[in-house]
C-alpha positions as CSV (number, residue, x, y, z in Angstrom):
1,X,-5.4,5.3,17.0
2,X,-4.1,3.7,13.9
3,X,-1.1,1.6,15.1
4,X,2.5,2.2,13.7
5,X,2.1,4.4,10.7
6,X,3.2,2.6,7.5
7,X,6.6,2.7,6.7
8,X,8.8,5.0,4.0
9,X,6.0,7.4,4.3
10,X,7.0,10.8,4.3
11,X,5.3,12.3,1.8
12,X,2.8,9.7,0.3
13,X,4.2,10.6,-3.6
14,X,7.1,12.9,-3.0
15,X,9.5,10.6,-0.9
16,X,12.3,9.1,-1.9
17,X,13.5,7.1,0.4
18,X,11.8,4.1,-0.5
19,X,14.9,2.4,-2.8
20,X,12.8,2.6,-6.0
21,X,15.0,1.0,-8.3
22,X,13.7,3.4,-11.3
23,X,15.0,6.7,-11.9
24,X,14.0,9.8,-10.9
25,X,15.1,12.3,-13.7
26,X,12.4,14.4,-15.7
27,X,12.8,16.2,-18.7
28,X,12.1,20.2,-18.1
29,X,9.2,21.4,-20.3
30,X,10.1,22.4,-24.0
31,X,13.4,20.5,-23.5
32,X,14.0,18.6,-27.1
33,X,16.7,16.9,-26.4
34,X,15.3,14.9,-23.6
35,X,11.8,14.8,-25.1
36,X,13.1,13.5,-28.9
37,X,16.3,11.2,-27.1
38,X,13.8,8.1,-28.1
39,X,12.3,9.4,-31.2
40,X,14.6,7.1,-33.4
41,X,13.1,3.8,-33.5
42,X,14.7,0.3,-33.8
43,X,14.5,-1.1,-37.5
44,X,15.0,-3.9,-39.1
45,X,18.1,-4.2,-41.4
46,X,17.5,-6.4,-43.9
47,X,14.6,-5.1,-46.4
48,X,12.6,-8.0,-47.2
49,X,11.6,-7.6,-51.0
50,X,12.4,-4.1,-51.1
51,X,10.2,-3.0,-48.2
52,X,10.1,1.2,-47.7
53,X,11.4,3.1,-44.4
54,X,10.0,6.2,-43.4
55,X,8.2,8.0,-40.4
56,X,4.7,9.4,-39.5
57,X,3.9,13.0,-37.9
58,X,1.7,14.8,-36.2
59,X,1.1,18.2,-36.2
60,X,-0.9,20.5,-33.7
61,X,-2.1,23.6,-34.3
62,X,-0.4,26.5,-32.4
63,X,-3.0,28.3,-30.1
64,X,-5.3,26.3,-27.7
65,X,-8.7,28.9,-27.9
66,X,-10.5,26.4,-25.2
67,X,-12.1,23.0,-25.0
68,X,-13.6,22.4,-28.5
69,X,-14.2,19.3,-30.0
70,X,-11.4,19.7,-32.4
71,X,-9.2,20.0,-29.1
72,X,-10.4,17.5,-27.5
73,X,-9.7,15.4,-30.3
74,X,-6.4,16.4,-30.3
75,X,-6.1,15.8,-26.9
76,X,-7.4,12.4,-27.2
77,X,-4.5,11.7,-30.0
78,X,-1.7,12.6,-27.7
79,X,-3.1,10.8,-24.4
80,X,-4.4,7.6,-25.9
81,X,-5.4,5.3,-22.4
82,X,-7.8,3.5,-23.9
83,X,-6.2,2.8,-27.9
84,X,-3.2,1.2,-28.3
85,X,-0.3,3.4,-30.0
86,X,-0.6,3.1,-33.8
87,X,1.8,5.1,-35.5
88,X,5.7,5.6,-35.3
89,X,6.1,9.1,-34.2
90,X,7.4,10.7,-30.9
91,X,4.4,9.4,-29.0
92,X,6.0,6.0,-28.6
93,X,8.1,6.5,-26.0
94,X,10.4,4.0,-24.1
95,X,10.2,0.7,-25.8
96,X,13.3,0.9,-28.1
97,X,14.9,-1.7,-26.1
98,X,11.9,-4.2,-26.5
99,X,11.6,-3.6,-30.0
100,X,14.7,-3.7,-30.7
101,X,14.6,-8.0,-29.2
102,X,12.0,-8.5,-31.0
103,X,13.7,-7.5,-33.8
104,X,16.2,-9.1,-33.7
105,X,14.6,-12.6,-32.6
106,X,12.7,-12.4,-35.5
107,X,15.6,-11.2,-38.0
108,X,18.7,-12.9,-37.0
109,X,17.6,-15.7,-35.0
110,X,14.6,-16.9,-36.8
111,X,12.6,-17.5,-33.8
112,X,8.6,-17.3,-33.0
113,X,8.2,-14.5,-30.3
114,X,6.0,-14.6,-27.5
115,X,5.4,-11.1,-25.7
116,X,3.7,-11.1,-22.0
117,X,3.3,-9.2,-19.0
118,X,0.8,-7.3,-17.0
119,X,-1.8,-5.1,-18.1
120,X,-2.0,-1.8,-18.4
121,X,2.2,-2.5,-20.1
122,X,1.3,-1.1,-23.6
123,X,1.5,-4.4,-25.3
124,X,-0.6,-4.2,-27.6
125,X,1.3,-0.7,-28.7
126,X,4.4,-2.8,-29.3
127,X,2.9,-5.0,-31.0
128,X,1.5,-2.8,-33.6
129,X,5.0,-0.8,-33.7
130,X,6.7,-4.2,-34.7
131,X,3.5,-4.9,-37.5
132,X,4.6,-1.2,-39.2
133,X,8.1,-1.5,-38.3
134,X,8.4,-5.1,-40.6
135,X,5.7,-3.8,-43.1
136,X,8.2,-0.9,-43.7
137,X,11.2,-3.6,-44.4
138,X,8.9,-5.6,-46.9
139,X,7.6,-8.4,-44.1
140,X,3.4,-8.9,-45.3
141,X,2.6,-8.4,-41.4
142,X,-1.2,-10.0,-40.5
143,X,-2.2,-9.2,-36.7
144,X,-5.3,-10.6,-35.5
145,X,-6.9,-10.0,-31.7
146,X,-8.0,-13.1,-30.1
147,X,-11.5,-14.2,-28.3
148,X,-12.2,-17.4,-26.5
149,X,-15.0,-17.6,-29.8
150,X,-12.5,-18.1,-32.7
151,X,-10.7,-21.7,-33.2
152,X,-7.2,-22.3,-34.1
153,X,-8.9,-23.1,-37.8
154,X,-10.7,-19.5,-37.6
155,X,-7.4,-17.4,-36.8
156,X,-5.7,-19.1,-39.6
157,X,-8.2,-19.1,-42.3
158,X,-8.5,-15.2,-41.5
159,X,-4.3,-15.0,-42.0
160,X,-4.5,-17.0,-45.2
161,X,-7.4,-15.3,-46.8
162,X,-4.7,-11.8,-46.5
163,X,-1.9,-13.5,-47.9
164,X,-2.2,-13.5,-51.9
165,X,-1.5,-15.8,-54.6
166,X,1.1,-13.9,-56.1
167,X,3.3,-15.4,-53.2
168,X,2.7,-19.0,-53.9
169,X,5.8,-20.6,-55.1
170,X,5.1,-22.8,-57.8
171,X,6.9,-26.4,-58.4
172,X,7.1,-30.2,-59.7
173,X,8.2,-30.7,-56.1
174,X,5.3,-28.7,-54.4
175,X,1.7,-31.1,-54.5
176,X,-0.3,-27.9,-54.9
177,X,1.2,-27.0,-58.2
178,X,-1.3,-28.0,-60.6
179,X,-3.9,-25.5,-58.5
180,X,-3.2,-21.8,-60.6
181,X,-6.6,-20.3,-60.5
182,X,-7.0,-19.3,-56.2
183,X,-6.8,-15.3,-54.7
184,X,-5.8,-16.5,-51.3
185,X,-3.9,-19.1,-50.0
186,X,-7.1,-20.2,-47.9
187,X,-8.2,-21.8,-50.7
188,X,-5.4,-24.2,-50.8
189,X,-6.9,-25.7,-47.0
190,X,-9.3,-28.1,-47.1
191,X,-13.1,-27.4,-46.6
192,X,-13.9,-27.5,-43.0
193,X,-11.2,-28.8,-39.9
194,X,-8.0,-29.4,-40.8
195,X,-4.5,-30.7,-39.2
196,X,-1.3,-28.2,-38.2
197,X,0.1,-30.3,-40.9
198,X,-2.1,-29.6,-43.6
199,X,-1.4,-25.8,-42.6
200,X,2.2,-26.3,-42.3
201,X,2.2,-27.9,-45.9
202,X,0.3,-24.3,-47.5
203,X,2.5,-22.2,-45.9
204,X,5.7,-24.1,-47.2
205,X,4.0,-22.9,-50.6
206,X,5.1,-18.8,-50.0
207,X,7.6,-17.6,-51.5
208,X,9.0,-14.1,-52.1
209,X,8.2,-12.7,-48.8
210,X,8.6,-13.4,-45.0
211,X,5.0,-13.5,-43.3
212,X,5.0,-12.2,-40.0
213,X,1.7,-13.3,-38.4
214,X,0.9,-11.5,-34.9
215,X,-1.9,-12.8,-32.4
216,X,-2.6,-10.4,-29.8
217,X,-4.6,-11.3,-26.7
218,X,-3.7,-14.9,-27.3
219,X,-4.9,-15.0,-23.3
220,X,-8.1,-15.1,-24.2
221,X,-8.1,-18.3,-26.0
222,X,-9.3,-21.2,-23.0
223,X,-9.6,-23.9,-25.5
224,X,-6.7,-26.7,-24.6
225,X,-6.5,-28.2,-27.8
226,X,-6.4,-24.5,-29.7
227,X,-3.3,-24.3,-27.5
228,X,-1.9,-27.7,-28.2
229,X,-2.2,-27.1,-32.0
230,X,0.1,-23.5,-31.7
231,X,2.7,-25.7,-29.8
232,X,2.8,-28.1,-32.9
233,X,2.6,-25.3,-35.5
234,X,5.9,-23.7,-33.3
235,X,7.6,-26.6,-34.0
236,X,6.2,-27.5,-37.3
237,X,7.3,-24.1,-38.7
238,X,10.9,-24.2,-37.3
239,X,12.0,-27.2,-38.4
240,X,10.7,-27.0,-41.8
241,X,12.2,-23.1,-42.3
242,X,9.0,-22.1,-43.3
243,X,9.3,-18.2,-43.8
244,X,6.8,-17.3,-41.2
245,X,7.0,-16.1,-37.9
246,X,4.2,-15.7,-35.3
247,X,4.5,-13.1,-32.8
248,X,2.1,-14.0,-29.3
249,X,1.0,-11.3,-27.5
250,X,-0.8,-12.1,-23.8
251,X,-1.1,-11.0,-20.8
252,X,0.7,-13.6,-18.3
253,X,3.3,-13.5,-15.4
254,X,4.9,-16.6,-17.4
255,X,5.4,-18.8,-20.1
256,X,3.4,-21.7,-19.0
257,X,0.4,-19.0,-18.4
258,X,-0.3,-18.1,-21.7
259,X,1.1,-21.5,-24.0
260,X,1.0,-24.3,-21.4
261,X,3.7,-26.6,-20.5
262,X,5.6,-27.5,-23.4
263,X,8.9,-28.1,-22.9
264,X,9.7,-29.3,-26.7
265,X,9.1,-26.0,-28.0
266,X,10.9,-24.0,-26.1
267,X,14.0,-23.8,-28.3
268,X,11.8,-22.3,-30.6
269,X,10.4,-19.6,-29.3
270,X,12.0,-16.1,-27.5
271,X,10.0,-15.0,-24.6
272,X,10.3,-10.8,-24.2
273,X,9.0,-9.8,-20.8
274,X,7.2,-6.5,-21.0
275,X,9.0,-3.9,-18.3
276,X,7.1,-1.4,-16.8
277,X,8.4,2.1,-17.6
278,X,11.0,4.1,-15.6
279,X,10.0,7.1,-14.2
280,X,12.2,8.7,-16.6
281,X,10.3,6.9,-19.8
282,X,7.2,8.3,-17.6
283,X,8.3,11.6,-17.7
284,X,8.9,11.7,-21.6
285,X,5.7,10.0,-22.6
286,X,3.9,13.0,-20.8
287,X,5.5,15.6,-22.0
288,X,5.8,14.3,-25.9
289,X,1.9,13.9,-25.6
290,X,1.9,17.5,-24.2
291,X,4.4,19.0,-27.0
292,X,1.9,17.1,-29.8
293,X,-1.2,18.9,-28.0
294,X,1.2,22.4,-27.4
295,X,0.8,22.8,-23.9
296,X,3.1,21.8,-21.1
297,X,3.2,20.4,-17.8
298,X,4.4,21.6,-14.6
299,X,7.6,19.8,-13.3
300,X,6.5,18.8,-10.1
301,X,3.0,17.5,-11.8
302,X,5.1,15.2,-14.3
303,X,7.0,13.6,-11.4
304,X,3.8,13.4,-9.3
305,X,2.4,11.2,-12.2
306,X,5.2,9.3,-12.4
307,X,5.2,8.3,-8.6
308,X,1.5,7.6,-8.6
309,X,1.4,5.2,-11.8
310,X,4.4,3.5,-10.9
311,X,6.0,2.6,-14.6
312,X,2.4,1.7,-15.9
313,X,1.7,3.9,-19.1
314,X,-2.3,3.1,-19.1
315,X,-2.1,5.3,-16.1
316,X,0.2,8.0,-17.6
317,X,-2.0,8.6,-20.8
318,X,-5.3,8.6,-18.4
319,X,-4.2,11.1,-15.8
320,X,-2.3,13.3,-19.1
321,X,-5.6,13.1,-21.0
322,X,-7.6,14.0,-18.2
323,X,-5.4,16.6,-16.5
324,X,-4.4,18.4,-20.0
325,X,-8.5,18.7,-20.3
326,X,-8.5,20.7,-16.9
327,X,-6.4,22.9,-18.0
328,X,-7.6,23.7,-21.6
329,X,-10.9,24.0,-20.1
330,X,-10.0,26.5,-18.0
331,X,-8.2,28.6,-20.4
332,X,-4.3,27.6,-19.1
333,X,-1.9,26.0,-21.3
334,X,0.3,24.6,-17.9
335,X,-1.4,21.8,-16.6
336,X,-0.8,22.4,-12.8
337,X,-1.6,20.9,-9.4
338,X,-5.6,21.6,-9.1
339,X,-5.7,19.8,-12.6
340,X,-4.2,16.5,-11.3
341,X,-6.4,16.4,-8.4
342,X,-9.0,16.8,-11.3
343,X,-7.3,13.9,-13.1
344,X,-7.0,11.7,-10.1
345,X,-10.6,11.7,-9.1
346,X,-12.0,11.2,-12.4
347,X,-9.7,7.8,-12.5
348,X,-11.0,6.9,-9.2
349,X,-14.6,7.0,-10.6
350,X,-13.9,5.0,-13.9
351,X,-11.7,2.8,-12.1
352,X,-12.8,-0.9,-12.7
353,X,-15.3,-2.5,-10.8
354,X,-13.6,-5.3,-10.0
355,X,-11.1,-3.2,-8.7
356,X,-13.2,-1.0,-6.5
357,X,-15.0,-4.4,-5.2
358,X,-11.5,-5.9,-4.0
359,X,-10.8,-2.7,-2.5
360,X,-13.8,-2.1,-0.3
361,X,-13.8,-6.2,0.7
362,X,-10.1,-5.5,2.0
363,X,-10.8,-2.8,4.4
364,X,-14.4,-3.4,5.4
365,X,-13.3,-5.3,8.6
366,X,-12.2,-4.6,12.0
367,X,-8.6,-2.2,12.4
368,X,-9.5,-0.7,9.1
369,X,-7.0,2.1,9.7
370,X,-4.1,-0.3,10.2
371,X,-5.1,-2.4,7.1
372,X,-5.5,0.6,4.6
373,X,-1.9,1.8,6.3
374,X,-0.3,-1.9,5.9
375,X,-1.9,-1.4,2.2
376,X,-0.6,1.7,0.9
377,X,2.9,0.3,2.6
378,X,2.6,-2.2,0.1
379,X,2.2,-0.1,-2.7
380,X,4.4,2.1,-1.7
381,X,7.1,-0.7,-1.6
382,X,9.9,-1.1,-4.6
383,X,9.0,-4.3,-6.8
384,X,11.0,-6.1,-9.0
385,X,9.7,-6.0,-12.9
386,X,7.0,-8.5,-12.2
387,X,5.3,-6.6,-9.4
388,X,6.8,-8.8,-6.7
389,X,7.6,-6.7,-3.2
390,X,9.6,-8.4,-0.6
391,X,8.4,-7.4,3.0
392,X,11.9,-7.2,4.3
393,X,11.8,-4.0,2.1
394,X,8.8,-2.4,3.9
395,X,11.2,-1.1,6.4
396,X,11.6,3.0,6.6
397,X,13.9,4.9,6.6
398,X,16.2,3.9,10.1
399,X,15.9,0.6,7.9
400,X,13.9,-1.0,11.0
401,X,12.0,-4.1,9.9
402,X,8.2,-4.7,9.2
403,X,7.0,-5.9,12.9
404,X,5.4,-9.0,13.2
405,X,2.0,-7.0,13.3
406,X,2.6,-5.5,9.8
407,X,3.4,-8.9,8.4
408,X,0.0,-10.6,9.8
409,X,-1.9,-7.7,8.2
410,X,-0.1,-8.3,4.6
411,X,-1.4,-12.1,5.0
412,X,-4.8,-11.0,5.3
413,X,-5.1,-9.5,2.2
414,X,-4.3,-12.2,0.9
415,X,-7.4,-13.7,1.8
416,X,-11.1,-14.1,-0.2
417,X,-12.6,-12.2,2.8
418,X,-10.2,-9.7,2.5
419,X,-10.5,-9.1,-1.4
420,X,-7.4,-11.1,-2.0
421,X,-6.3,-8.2,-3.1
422,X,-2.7,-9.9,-2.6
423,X,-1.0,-13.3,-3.6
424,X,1.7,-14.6,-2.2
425,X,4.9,-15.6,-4.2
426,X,6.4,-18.4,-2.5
427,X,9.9,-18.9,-3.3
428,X,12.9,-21.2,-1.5
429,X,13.8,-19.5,1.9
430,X,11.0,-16.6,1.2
431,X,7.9,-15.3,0.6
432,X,6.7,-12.4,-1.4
433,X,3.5,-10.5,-2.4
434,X,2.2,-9.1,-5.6
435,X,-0.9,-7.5,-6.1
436,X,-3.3,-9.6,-7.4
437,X,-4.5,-7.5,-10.0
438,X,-1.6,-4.9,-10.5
439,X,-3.7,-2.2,-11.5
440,X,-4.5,-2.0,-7.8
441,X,-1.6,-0.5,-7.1
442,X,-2.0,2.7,-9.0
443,X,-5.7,2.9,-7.5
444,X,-4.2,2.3,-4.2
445,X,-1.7,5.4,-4.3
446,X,-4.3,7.5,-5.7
447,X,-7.6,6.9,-3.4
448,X,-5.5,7.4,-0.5
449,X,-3.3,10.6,-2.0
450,X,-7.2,11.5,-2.6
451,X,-8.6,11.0,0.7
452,X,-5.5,12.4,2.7
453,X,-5.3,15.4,0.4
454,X,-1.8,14.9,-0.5
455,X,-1.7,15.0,-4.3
C-alpha cells in the first residue's frame, strides 16, 4: 500500500481542480485570430538617428512529403528548444508585456535593465528581441554572452572595438580631442587594466547615437571584483547621462543573486522578472510553430503540453519539435496522442543528468511510493511566478489539508540524502518549497504521466 494518494489528483494532466492560477483557454487549430493576437510587437517610439522598422517572415512550403532533411530543418526553425528566438515574427509569442518594460525603462526612464529568472524562461529570446527591436529605432545594440573566463576589461574592450569612430564627438572640452586617426573607440583605453572611470570618460566621447550594450548570462561571471566594477559603471553612467544603457541578463531568483548587495545602485537600475508563460501563451507558441511548419496539433495534445510544462517554453519547443517529428514521420500532418507519448519519452532520455541524479537520490529510500506520491503532489501544486508552492495548497478537492505525514515527506526532500530536490522558502509565519532546480518539475509530471500511462 502507498498511503493516502496525493492530493488534486484526478487525472494526473487533465484535472483542474488544482487552482492554477493560469488560464486554461487554447486556440483551435487554423484559428488566426488567436494564433496572430501577439504578432504585433512592442516598439520603441522614438527613432534614434533615423533607425528603420519593419518585420521578418517565414515561409513554409505547403505539402509535408515525409521526414527529409529539408523538413526537419524546417521543423527545427519552428520548435527551437535549444536556440534562443532570433527573429521578430509570429514565433515570438507571449512576451509583449516584458518587452514592452523594457522598453520603456530604457526609453522613457533612462534606466540600466537587469532581466532574471529561472531557466528554461526564454531569456535569452527577449533579450535578442530587445537587440533587433532598438537596432530597428537607430540604438547601435552590442550583446555579448558571458563566461566566468572573460574580465570586466574583456567584455568592454569587445563592446568598444564594435562601436566606430564616426560616433566620437569631438571638442576643446573633451581630453581625447586631439586623437583623430582610431577605427574603434577601444583605442581611446589604455593599454592593458584600466579603471570604470577611464571607461566612463570614452564613453562620454559618443555622440550621435544611444548604445545599448546587452550582457547575457551575466550569472556566469564569479569574479567579485568583475561585479563590483558593473555596480560602479551603473552608477558612473547615470549620473554622468552617458548615452548608454546596459541591459543584464542572468539567471537568478533575485537581485542580490546575480549583482550582489548594492544598495547605492538601485535607483539606477529596473529589475523585469521573467514570468513563466500562461497556458494560453502555451497554447499559441505551439500552434504558431505548427502553422510555420503547416501541420497542426490536436486540441487535447496542445493542452496536454501546456499542463505538463507548466508555463516553461524550453519544454513547449522540445515536446513540439519532437512530437511534430512523430507525426511527419509517419506520414500525418496532426500531431496526436501516440506522438506525445513519443515526445515525452524522448525528453525523459535527454533530460539532464543532474536532473535524473536528484531524482533517483529522492526516491531510492524506504516508502518510495509515498515519496514519489508526496512528489508529484508538489508538482502538481499551483506556484506563484517564482516557483514557490505553499503546502496549505496541497489540499484536494474537499479542500482537506496536507496531513502531518505529507508534510514530513515534503521536508525530506529537502534533504542531501534525498536529492534536495526541494528548498525551503522561509518566510514570517510560513514556510514554502520550490524546486531546487525548476526544471524538475516538468520532468517530474512527465516520468510519472510516463510510468502510470496517463499521457
Amino acid at each position: 500500500m502507498r498511503g493516502p494518494a496525493p492530493p488534486r489528483q484526478p487525472d494526473i494532466l487533465g484535472q483542474d481542480a488544482t487552482g492554477d492560477h493560469r488560464g486554461r483557454m487554447f486556440p483551435s487549430p487554423g484559428n488566426p485570430t488567436d494564433a496572430n493576437a501577439d504578432m504585433e510587437l512592442p516598439r520603441f517610439t522614438m527613432s534614434v538617428n533615423g533607425g528603420f522598422r519593419g518585420g521578418m517572415g517565414v515561409n513554409a512550403p505547403a505539402m509535408l512529403k515525409g521526414l527529409t532533411p529539408e523538413l526537419n530543418g524546417l521543423l527545427r526553425e519552428a520548435f527551437t528548444p535549444t536556440r534562443p528566438k532570433q527573429q521578430l515574427n509570429g514565433l515570438f509569442i507571449g512576451r509583449s508585456d516584458t518587452l514592452r518594460r523594457i522598453i520603456s525603462a530604457i526609453e522613457e526612464e533612462r534606466a540600466h535593465v537587469i532581466l532574471y529568472g529561472d531557466r528554461g524562461r526564454g531569456k535569452t529570446s527577449v533579450a535578442n528581441g530587445i537587440e533587433k527591436i532598438a537596432a530597428q529605432a537607430g540604438y547601435l545594440s552590442l550583446k555579448l554572452t558571458c563566461s566566468a573566463e572573460l574580465s570586466f576589461e574583456d567584455i568592454f574592450r569587445h563592446f568598444l572595438k564594435k562601436i566606430p569612430s564616426t560616433y566620437y564627438r569631438s571638442g576643446a572640452d573633451n581630453p581625447f580631442a586631439a586623437r583623430r586617426n582610431f577605427n574603434s573607440f577601444n583605442e581611446l583605453l589604455p593599454d592593458g587594466t584600466f579603471s570604470v572611470t577611464e571607461l566612463n570618460e570614452v564613453l562620454s566621447g559618443i555622440h550621435a547615437t544611444h548604445v545599448l550594450l546587452i550582457l547575457d548570462e551575466y550569472d556566469r561571471v564569479t569574479d567579485e571584483d568583475f561585479r563590483n566594477k558593473l555596480a560602479e559603471l551603473f552608477k558612473n553612467l547615470t549620473d554622468s547621462s552617458i548615452p548608454v544603457t546596459l541591459l543584464v541578463v542572468g539567471v537568478a531568483e533575485n537581485l542580490d543573486q546575480l549583482l550582489g548587495k548594492h544598495p547605492s545602485i538601485q535607483r539606477s537600475l529596473v529589475p523585469v522578472h521573467l514570468p513563466l508563460m500562461t497556458d494560453q501563451e502555451i497554447g499559441r507558441l505551439i500552434q504558431a510553430g505548427a502553422q510555420n511548419a503547416n501541420i497542426s496539433f490536436a486540441p487535447d495534445v496542445v493542452q496536454r503540453v501546456a499542463e505538463f510544462v507548466r508555463g516553461l517554453p524550453y519544454y513547449a519547443q522540445l515536446l513540439g519539435l519532437h512530437a511534430a517529428r512523430s507525426a511527419v514521420s509517419r506520414g500525418n500532418t496532426v500531431v496526436e496522442r501516440p506522438d506525445l507519448a513519443y515526445a515525452v519519452a524522448r525528453c525523459l532520455q535527454e533530460a539532464e543528468r543532474g536532473i535524473v541524479d536528484s531524482y533517483a537520490r529522492a526516491l531510492a529510500a524506504e516508502r518510495r511510493g509515498e515519496l514519489e506520491d508526496a512528489l508529484l503532489a508538489a508538482a502538481l501544486c499551483p506556484a506563484d511566478a517564482y516557483g514557490a508552492f505553499d503546502p496549505a495548497d496541497l489540499a484536494g478537492e474537499g479542500g482537506t489539508p496536507p496531513n502531518q505525514e505529507t508534510l514530513e515527506l515534503l521536508k525530506r526532500l529537502t534533504r542531501e540524502d534525498h536529492g534536495a530536490v526541494l528548498a525551503p522558502v522561509v518566510e514570517p509565519g510560513r514556510e514554502r518549497y520550490r524546486f531546487r532546480n525548476q526544471m524538475m518539475r516538468q520532468y517530474v509530471l512527465m516520468r510519472q504521466a510516463n510510468e502510470r500511462g496517463q499521457i
